[in-house]
C-alpha positions in Angstrom: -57.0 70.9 17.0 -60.6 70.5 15.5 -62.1 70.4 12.7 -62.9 73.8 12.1 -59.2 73.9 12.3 -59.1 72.5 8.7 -59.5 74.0 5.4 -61.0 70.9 4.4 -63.2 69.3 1.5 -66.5 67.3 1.5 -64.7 64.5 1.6 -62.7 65.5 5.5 -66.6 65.9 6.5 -68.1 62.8 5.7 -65.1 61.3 6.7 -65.0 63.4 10.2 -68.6 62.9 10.8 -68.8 58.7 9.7 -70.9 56.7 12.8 -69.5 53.8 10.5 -67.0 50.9 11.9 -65.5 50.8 8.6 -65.7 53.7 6.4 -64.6 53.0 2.4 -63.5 55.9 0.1 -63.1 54.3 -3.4 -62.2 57.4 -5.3 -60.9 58.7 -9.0 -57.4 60.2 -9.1 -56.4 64.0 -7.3 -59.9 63.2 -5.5 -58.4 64.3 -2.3 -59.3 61.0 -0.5 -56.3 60.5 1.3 -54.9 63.8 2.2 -59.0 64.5 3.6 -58.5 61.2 5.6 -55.2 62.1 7.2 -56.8 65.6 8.2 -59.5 63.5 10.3 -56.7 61.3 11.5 -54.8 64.3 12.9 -58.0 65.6 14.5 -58.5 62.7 16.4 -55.2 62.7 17.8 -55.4 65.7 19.3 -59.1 65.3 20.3 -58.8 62.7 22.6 -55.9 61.5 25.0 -53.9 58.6 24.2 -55.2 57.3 20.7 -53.6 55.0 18.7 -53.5 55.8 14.8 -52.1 52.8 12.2 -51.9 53.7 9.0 -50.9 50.9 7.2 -49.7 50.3 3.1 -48.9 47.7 0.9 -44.7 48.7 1.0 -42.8 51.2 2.5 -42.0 52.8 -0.9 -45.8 53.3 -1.4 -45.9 54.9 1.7 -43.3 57.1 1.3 -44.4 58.5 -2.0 -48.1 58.6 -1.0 -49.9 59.0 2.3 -46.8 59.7 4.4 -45.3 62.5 2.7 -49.6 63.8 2.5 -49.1 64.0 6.6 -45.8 65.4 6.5 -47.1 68.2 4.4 -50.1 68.5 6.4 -47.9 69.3 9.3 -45.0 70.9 8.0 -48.2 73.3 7.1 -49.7 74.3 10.2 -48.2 75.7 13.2 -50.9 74.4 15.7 -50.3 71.3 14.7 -46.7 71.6 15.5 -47.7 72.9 19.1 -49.4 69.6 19.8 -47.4 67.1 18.2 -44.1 66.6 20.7 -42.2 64.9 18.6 -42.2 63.3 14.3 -39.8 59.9 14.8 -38.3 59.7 11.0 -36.3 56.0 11.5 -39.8 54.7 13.0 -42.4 56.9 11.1 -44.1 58.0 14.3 -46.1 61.1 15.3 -45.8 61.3 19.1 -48.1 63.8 20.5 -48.7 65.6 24.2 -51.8 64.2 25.1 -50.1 60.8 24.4 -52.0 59.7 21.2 -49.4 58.5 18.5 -49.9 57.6 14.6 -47.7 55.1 13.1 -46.9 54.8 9.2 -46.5 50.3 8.9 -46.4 47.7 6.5 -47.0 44.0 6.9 -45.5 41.3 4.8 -48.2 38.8 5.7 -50.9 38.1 8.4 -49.2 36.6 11.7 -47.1 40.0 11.6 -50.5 42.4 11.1 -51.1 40.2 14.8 -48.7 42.6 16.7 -50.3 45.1 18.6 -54.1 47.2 18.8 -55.4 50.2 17.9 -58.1 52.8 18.4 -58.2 53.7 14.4 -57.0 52.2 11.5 -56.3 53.7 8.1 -55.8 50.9 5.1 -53.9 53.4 2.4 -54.3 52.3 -1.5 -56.2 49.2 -0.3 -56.0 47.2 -3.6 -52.4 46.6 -2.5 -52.9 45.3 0.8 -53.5 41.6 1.5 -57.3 40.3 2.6 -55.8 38.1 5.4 -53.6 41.3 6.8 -56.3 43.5 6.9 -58.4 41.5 9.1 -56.0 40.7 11.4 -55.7 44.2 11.7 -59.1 45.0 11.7 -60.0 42.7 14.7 -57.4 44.7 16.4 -59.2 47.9 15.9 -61.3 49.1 18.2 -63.5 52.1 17.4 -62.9 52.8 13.6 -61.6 51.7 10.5 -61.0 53.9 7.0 -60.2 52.5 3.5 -58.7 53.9 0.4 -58.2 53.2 -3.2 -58.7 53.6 -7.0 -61.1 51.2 -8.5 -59.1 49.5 -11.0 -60.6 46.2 -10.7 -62.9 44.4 -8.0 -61.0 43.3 -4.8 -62.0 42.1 -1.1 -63.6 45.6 -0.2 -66.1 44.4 -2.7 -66.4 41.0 -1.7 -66.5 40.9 1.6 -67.1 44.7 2.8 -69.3 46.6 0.2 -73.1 46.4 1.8 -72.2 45.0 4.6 -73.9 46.5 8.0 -71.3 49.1 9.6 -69.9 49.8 6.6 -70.4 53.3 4.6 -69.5 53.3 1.2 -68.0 57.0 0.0 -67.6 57.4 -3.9 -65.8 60.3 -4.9 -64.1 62.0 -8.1 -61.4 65.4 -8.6 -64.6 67.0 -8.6 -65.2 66.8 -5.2 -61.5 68.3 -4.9 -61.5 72.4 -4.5 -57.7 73.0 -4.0 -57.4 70.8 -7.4 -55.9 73.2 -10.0 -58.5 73.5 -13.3 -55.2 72.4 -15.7 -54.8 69.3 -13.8 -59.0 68.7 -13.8 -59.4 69.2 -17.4 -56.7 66.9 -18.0 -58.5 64.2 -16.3 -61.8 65.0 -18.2 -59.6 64.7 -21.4 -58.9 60.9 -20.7 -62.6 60.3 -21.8 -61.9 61.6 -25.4 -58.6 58.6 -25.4 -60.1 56.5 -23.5 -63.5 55.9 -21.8 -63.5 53.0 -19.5 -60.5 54.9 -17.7 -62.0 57.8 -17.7 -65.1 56.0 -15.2 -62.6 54.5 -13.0 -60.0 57.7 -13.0 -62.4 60.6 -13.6 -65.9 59.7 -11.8 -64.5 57.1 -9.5 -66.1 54.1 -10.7 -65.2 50.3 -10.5 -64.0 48.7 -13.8 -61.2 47.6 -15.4 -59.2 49.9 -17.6 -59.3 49.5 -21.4 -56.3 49.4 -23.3 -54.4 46.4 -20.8 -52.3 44.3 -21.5 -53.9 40.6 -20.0 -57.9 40.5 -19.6 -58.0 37.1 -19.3 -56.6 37.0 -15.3 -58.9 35.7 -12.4 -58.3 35.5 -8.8 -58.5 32.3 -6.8 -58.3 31.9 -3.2 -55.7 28.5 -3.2 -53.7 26.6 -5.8 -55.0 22.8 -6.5 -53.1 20.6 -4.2 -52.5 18.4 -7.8 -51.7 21.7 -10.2 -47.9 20.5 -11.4 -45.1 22.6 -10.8 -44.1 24.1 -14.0 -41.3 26.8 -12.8 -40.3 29.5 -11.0 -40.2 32.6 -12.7 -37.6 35.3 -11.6 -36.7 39.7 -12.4 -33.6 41.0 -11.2 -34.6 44.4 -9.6 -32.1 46.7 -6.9 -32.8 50.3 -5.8 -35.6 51.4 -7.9 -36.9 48.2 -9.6 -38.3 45.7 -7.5 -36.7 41.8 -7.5 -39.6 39.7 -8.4 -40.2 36.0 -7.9 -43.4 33.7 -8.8 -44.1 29.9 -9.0 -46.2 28.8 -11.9 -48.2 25.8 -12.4 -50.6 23.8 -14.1 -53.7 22.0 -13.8 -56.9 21.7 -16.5 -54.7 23.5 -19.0 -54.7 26.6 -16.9 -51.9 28.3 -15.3 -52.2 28.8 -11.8 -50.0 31.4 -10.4 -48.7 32.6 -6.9 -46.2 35.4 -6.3 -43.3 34.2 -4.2 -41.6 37.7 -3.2 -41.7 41.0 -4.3 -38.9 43.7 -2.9 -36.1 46.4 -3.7 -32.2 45.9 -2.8 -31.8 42.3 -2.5 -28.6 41.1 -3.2 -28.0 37.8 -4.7 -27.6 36.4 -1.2 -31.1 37.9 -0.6 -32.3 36.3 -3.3 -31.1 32.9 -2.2 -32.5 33.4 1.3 -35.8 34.3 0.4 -36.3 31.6 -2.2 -35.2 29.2 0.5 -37.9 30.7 2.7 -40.7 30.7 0.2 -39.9 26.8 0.0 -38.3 26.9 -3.1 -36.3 23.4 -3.9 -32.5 23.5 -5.5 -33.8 21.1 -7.9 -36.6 23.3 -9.2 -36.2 24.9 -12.4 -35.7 29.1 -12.0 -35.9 31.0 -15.3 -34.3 34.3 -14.6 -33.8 37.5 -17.0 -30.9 36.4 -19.2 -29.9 40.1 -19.5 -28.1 39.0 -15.5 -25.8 36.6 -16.5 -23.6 37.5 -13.5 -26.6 37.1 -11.0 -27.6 33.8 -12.8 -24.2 32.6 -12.3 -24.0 33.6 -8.9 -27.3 32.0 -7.9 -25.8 29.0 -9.7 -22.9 28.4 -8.1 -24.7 29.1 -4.9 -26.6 25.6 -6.2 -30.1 26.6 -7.6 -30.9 25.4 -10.7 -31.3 28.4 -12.5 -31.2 29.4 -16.5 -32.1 32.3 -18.3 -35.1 33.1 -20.6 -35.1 32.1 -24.3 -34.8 35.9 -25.6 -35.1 36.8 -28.9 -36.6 38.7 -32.1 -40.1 40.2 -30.1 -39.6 37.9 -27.7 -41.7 40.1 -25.4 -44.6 40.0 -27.8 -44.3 36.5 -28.4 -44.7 35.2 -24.6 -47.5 38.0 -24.2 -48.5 35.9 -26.9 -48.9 32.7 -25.4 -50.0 33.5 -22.2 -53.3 34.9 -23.2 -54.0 31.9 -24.6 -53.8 30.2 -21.6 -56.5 30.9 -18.4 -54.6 32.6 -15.5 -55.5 31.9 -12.0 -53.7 34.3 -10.1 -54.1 33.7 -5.7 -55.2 36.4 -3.6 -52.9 36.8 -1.7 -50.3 37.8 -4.9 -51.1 41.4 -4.2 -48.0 42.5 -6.3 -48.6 40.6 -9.2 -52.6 41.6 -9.1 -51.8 45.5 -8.9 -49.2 44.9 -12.1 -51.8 42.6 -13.7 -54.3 45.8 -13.3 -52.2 48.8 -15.1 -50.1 46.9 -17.4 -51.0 48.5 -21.0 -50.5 48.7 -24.5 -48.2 52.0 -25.6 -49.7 54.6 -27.1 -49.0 56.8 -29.7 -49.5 60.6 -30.2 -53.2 59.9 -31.6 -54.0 58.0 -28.4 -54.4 54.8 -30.7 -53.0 51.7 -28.9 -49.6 50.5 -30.2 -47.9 47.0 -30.7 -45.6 47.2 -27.4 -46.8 47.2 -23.6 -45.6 49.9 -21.3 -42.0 49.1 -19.7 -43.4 49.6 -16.2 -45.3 47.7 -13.7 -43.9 44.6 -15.1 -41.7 43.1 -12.2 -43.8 40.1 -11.9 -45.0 40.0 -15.3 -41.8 39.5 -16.3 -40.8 36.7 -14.9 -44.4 35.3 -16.0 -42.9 35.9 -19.4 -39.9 34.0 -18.9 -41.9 30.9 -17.9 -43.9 31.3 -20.6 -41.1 31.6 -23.2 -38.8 28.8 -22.2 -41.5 26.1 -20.5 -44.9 26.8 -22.3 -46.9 26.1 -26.1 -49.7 28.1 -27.4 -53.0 26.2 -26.4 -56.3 27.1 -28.5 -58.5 30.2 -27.4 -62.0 28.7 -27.4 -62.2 26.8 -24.1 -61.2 30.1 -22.7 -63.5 32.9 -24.0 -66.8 30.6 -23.4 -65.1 30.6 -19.4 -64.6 34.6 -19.5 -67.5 36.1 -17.1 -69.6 38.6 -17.9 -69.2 42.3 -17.7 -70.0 43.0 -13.8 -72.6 46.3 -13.3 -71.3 49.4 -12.0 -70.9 49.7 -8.0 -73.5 52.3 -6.7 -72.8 56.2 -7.3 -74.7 57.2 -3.8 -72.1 59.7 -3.0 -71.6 61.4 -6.5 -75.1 61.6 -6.5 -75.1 63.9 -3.7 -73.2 66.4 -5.9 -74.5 68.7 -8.8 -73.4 66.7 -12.1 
């Protein structure tokens, strides 16, 4: 297969043609990034004798839902490509083909794992999720080249450390640069400009910002927590088969909070729980603060000796602890992927008119949460003024190079 094999998009040939080591695609929504991607991916695995294809994402789950199901459909598809792939390994998410080559779906949970094994290509799927530390374990691992996708919610490591950087290409693209998208679904992504116009740059033209209408604006990200920040608690959301357990240690230093997710996972049992707090190097005498609406699970984790209680609910308690947290300055680690991604699309309800409404959205909020809990059985409100003359400036747009390349 080849690939004028492909009914393919812009985006498959600049992709397909990339001399680039590492080659980015920050992209708006339905942009066809990944699913173009993939297409190249297949193409070089039947090109050239035994290749080996990573793609990697921040979870299984995300996988699942996103860029594995976008290969599955790309092969389910097309019957050449089911003449050259031998066999599709569902327990180990493999593509084995005839000429050898092989592409594997993975996940890492931190960087000595991403050490196992090399690769001719690598594809980094929804990169905002994945750790700095496990990408480039992976990426010195990866011998010829290297793709990268994501919405640009916020700034993250592609933009530190990869954005201008020799052997990297930079690829900006929007649903405009999507042909099989359907006109009902690309009006309505025009529409978000009339609601709301800072997402509208980052969902609708591709463009890095953060979206209006969040929740917390007043996050930062920080590479290490000060060896003297004190240990205020450990902050912890009961999740099973569709809602994520999630676990983070909060401290203080400066009067700031400083901030560094413990765990993040589906279908832990208590027993899971206890393990993995052990693990993360949680003490029994540290003070959890757990959703009170578990008082089974607290008393569980209790009698398994961690010293556990649950949050101070109450009359808008949720409003309350939003409250007093963005009073405070968060420093949230890099390496808290989970909590980062939640931090970036937790927002404000809204109501039929589009206008914002007194309540956040009940989702993304597995790690926020337990942030909350902390906050409303361990924290006071401090005064705002320190903090807005220590929020930055308003960074300038990345450059539009491809977009440009398109009729406006």
């Amino acid at each position: 297969m080849t690939a004028n094999n492909y009914e393919a998009s812009v985006l498959f040939k600049r992709n397909y043609l990339s001399a680039a080591h590492i080659v980015i695609n920050q992209g708006g929504t339905s942009s066809g990034k990944t699913y173009a991607i993939e297409q190249v991916l297949f193409c070089l695995a039947c090109e050239k004798d035994d290749q080996v294809i990573t793609v990697v994402g921040q979870d299984m789950p995300n996988l699942k839902a996103g860029a594995l199901r976008d290969a599955l459909n790309l092969y389910n598809k097309s019957d050449q490509l089911k003449l050259l792939v031998k066999n599709y390994n569902k327990t180990d998410r493999i593509f084995e083909f005839h000429n050898g080559s092989i592409i594997e779906f993975k996940s890492y949970s931190n960087a000595q794992d991403a050490k196992s094994g090399k690769r001719d290509y690598l594809f980094i799927n929804e990169a905002n999720g994945v750790e700095w530390h496990i990408f480039n374990e992976l990426a010195l691992r990866t011998k010829t080249r290297i793709f990268i996708d994501y919405n640009p919610n916020y700034e993250f490591w592609v933009h530190d450390n990869l954005i201008g950087k020799p052997g990297v290409e930079l690829i900006i693209s929007d649903h405009r640069h999507n042909p099989f998208l359907d006109k009902a679904m690309a009006d309505r992504i025009e529409r978000t400009k009339d609601q709301d116009e800072e997402e509208w740059r980052v969902y609708a033209r591709g463009l890095t910002g953060k979206v209006k209408g969040l929740v917390f604006k007043n996050w930062f990200i920080v590479d290490d927590i000060p060896a003297d920040a004190r240990l205020i608690a450990v902050g912890l959301d009961f999740g099973f088969t569709n809602d994520q357990t999630g676990c983070i240690e909060v401290r203080t230093q400066n009067g700031e909070l400083w901030i560094d997710e413990l765990f993040y996972d589906t279908e832990l049992t208590n027993k899971d729980i206890a393990a993995r707090l052990q693990a993360a190097g949680v003490s029994k005498s540290t003070e959890i603060i757990a959703d009170s609406a578990e008082p089974k699970s607290i008393e569980e984790l209790r009698r398994l000796g961690w010293h556990i209680t649950g949050a101070k609910k109450g009359a808008d308690s949720i409003n309350n602890s939003i409250d007093i947290l963005k009073r405070y300055k968060l420093n949230i680690t890099r390496r808290s992927v989970n909590l980062r991604n939640e931090l970036g699309r937790y927002g404000w309800k809204k109501d039929r008119s589009g206008k914002a409404m007194n309540e956040p959205v009940d989702t993304w909020n597995h790690l926020i949460d337990p942030l909350r809990y902390v906050a409303l059985n361990k924290l006071k409100i401090k005064p705002v003024a320190a903090l807005r003359s220590r929020l930055p400036n308003k960074t300038k747009d990345q450059p539009n190079s491809f977009s440009e390349f398109f009729t406006k």
